[in-house]
N, CA, C and O atoms as CSV, one atom per row, in Angstrom:
chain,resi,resn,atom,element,x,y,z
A,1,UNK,N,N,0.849,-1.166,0.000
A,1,UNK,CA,C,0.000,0.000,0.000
A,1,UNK,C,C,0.901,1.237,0.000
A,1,UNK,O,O,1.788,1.261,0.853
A,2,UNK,N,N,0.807,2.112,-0.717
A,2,UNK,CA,C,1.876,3.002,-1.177
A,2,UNK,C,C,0.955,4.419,-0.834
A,2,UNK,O,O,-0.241,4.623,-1.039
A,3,UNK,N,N,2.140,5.427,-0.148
A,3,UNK,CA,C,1.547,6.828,0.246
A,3,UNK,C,C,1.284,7.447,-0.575
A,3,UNK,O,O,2.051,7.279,-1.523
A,4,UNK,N,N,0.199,8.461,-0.817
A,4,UNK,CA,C,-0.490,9.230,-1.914
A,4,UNK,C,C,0.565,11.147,-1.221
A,4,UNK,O,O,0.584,11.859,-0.217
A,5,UNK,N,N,1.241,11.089,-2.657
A,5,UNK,CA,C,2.028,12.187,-2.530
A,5,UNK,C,C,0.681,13.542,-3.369
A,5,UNK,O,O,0.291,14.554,-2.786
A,6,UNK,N,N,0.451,13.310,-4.130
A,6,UNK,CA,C,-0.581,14.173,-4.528
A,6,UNK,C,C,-1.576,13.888,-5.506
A,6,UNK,O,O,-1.473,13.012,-6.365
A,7,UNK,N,N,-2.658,14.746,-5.329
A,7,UNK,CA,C,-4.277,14.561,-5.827
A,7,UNK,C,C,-4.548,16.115,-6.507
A,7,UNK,O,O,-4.567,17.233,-5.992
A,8,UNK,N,N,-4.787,15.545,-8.193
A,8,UNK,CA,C,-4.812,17.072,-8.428
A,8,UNK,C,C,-6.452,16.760,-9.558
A,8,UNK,O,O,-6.624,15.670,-10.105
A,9,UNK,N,N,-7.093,17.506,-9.649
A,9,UNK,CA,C,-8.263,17.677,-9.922
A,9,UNK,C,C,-8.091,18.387,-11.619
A,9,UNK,O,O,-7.193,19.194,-11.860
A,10,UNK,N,N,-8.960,17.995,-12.542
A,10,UNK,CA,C,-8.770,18.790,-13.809
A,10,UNK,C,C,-10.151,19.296,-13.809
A,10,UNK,O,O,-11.187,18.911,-13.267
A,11,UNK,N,N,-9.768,20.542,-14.794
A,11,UNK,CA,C,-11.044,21.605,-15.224
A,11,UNK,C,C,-10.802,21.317,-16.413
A,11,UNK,O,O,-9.658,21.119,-16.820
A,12,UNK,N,N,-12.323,21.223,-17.472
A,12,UNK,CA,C,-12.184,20.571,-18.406
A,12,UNK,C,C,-12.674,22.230,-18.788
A,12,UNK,O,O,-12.508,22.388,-19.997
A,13,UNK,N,N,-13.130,23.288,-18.240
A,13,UNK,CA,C,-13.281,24.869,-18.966
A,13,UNK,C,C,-11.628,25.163,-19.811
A,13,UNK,O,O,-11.243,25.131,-20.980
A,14,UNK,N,N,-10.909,25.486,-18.298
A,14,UNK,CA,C,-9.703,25.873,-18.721
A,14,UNK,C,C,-8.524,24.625,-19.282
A,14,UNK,O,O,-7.409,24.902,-19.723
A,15,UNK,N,N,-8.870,23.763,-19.193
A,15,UNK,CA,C,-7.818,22.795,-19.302
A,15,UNK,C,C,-6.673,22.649,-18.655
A,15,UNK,O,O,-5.635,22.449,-19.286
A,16,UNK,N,N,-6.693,22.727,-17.286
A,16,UNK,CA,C,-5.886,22.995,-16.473
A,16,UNK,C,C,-5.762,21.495,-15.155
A,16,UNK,O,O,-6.533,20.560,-14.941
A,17,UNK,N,N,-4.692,21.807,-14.644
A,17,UNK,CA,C,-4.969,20.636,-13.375
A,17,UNK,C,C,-4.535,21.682,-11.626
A,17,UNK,O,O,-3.603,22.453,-11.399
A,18,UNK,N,N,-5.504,21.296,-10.872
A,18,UNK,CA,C,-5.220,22.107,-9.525
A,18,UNK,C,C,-5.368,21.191,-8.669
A,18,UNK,O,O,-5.845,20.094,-8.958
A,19,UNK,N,N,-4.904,21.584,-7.279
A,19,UNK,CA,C,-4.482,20.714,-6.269
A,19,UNK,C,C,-5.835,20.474,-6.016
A,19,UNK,O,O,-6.503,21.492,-6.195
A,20,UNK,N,N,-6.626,19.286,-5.586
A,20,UNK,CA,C,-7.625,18.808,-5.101
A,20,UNK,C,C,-7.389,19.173,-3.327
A,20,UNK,O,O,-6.394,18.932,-2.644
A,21,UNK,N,N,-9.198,20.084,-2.757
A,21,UNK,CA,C,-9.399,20.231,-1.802
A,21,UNK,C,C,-9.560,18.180,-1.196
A,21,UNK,O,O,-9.407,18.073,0.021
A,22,UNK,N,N,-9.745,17.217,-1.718
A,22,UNK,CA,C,-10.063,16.034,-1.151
A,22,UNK,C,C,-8.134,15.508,-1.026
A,22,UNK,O,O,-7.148,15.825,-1.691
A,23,UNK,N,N,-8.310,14.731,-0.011
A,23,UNK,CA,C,-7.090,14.225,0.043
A,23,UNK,C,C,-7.135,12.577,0.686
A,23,UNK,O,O,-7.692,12.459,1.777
A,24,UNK,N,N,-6.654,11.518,0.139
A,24,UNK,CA,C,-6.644,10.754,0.623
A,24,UNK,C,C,-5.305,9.718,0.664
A,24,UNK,O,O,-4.715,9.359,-0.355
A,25,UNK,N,N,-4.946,9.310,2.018
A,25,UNK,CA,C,-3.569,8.862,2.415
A,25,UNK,C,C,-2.850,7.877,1.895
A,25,UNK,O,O,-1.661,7.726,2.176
A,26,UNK,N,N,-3.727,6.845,0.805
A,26,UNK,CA,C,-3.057,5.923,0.677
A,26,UNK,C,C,-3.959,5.300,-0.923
A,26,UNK,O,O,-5.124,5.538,-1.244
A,27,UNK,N,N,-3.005,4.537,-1.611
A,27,UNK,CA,C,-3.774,3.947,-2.730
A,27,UNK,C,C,-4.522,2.936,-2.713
A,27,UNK,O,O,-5.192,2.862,-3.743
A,28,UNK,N,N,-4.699,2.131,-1.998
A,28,UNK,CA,C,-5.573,1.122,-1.659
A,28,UNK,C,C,-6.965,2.037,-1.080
A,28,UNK,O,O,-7.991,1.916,-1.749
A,29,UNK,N,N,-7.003,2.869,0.046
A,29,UNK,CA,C,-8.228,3.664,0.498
A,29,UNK,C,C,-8.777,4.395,-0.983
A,29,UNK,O,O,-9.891,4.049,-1.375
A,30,UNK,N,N,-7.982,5.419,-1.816
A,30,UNK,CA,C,-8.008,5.833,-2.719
A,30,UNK,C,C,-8.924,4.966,-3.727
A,30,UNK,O,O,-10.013,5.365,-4.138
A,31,UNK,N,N,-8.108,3.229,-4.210
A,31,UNK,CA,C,-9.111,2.795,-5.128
A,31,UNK,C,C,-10.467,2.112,-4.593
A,31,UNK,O,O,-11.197,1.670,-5.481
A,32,UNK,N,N,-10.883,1.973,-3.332
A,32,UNK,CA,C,-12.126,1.890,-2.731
A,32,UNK,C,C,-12.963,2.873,-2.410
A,32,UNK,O,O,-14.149,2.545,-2.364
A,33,UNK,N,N,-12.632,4.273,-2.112
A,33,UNK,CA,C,-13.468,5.463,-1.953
A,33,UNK,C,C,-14.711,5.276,-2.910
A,33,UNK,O,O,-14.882,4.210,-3.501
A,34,UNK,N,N,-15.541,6.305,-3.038
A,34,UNK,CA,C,-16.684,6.686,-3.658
A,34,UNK,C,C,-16.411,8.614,-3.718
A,34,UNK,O,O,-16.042,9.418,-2.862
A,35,UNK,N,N,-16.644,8.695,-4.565
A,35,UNK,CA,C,-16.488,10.051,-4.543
A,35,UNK,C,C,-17.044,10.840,-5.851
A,35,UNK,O,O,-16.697,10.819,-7.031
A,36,UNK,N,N,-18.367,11.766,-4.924
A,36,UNK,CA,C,-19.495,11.649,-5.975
A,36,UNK,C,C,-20.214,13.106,-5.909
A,36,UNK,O,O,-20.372,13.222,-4.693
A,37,UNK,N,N,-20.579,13.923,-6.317
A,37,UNK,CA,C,-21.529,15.150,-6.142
A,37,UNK,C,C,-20.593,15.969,-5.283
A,37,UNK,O,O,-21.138,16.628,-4.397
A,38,UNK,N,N,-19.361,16.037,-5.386
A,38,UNK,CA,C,-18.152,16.921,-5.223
A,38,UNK,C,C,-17.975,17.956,-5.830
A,38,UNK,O,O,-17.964,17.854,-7.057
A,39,UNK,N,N,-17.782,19.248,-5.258
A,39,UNK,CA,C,-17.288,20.113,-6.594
A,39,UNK,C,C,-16.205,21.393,-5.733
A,39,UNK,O,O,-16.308,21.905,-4.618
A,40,UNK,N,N,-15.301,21.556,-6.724
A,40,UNK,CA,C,-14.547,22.570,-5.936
A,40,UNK,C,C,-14.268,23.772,-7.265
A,40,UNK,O,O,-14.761,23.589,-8.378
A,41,UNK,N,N,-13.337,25.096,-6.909
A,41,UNK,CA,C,-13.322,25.427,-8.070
A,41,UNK,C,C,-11.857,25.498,-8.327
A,41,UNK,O,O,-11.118,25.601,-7.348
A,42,UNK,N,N,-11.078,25.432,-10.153
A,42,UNK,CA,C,-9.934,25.538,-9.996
A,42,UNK,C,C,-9.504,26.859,-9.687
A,42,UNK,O,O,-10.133,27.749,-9.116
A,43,UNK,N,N,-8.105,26.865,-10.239
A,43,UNK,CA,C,-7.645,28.236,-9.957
A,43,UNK,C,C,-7.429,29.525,-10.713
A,43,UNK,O,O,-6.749,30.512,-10.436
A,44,UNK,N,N,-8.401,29.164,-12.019
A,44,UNK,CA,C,-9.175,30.181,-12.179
A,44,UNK,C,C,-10.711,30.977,-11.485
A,44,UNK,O,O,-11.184,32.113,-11.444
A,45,UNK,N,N,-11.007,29.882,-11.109
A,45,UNK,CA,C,-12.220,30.259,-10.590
A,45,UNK,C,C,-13.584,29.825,-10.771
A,45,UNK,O,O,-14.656,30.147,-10.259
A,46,UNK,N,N,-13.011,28.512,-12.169
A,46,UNK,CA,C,-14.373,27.671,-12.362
A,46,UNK,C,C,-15.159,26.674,-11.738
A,46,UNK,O,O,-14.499,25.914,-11.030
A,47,UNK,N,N,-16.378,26.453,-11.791
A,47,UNK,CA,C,-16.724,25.312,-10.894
A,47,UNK,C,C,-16.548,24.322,-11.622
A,47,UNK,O,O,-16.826,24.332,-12.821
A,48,UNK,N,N,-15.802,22.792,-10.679
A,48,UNK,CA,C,-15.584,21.616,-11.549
A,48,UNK,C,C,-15.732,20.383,-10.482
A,48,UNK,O,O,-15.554,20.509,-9.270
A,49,UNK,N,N,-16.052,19.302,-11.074
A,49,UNK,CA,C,-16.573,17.991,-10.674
A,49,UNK,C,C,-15.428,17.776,-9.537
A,49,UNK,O,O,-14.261,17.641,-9.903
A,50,UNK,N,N,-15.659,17.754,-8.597
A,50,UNK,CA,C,-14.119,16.777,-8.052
A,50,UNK,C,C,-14.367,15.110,-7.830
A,50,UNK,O,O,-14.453,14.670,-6.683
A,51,UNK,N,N,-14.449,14.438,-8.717
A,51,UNK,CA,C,-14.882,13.269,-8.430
A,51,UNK,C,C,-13.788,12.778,-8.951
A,51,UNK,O,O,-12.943,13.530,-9.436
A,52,UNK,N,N,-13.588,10.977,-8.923
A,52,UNK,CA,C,-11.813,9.711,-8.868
A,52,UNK,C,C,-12.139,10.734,-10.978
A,52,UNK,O,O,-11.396,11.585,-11.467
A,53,UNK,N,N,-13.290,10.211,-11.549
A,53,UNK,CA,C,-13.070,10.470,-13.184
A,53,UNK,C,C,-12.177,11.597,-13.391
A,53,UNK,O,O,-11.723,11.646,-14.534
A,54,UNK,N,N,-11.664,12.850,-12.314
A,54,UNK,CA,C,-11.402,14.229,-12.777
A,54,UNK,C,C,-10.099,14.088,-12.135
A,54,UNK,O,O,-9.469,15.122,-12.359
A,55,UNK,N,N,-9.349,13.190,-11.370
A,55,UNK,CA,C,-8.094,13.090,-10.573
A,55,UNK,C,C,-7.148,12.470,-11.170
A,55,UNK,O,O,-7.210,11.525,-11.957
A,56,UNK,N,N,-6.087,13.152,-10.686
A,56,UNK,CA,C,-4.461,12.061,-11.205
A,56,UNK,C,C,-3.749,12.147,-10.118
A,56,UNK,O,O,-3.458,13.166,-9.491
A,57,UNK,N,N,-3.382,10.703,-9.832
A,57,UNK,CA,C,-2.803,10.887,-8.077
A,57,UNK,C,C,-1.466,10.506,-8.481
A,57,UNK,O,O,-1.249,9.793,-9.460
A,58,UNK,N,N,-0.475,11.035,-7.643
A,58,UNK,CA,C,0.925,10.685,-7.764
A,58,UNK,C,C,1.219,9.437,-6.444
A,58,UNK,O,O,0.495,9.642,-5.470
A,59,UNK,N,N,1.867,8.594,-6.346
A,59,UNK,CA,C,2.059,7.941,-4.963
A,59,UNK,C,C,3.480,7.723,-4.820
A,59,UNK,O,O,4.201,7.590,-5.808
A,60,UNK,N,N,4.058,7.666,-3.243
A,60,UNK,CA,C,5.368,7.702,-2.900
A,60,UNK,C,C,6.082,7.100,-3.783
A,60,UNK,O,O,7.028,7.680,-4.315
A,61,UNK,N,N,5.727,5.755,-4.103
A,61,UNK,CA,C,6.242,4.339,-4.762
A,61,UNK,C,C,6.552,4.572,-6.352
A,61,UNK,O,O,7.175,3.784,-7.063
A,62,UNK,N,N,5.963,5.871,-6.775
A,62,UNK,CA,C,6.624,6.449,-8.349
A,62,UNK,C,C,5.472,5.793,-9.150
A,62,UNK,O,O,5.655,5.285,-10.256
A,63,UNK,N,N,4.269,5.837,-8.518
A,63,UNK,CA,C,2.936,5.041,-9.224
A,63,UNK,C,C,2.194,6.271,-9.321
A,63,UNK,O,O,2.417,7.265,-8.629
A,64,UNK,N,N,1.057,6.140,-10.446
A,64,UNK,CA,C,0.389,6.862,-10.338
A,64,UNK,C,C,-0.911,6.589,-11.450
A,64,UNK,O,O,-1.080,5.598,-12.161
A,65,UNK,N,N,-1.484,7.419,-11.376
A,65,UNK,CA,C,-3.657,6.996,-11.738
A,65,UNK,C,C,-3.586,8.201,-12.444
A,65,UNK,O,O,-2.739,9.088,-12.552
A,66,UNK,N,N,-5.175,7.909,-13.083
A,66,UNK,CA,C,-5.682,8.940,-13.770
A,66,UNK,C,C,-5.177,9.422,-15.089
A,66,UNK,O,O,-3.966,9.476,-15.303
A,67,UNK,N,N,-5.864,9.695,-15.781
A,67,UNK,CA,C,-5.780,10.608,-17.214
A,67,UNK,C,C,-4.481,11.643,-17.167
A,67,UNK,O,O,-4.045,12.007,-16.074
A,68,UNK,N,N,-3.914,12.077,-18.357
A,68,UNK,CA,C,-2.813,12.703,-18.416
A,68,UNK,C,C,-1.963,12.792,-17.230
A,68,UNK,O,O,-1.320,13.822,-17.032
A,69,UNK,N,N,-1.902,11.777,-16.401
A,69,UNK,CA,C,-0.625,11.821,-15.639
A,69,UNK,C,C,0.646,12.178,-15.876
A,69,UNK,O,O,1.047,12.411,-17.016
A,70,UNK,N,N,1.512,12.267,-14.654
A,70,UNK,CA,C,2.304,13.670,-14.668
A,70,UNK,C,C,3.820,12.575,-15.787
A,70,UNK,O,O,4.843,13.146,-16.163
């Protein structure tokens, strides 16, 4: 089970990626969550989904999830 170094959220307005207000500690908790009717805004200022479909997580172990990862 490998530590979750970061959770970043995409805006599909601006096409951008921002740090996700949700944070969760580990990748195993991470691929069991539910995470649903979330919304935060990026850092422009748009409102956007924060749900797992809109995230790319980095983890200690040099692993990582999600669409256009880093």
């Amino acid at each position: 089970m490998a530590k979750i170094k970061s959770i970043d959220v995409y805006c599909p307005t601006c096409k951008s990626w921002s740090p996700s207000p949700i944070f969760i500690g580990d990748t195993e908790t991470f691929a069991s969550m539910i995470a649903s009717g979330n919304t935060t805004n990026c850092q422009k200022g748009h409102i956007i989904n924060c749900n797992k479909e809109n995230f790319r997580v980095r983890s200690d172990d040099g692993g990582f999830r999600g669409n256009d990862t880093f």
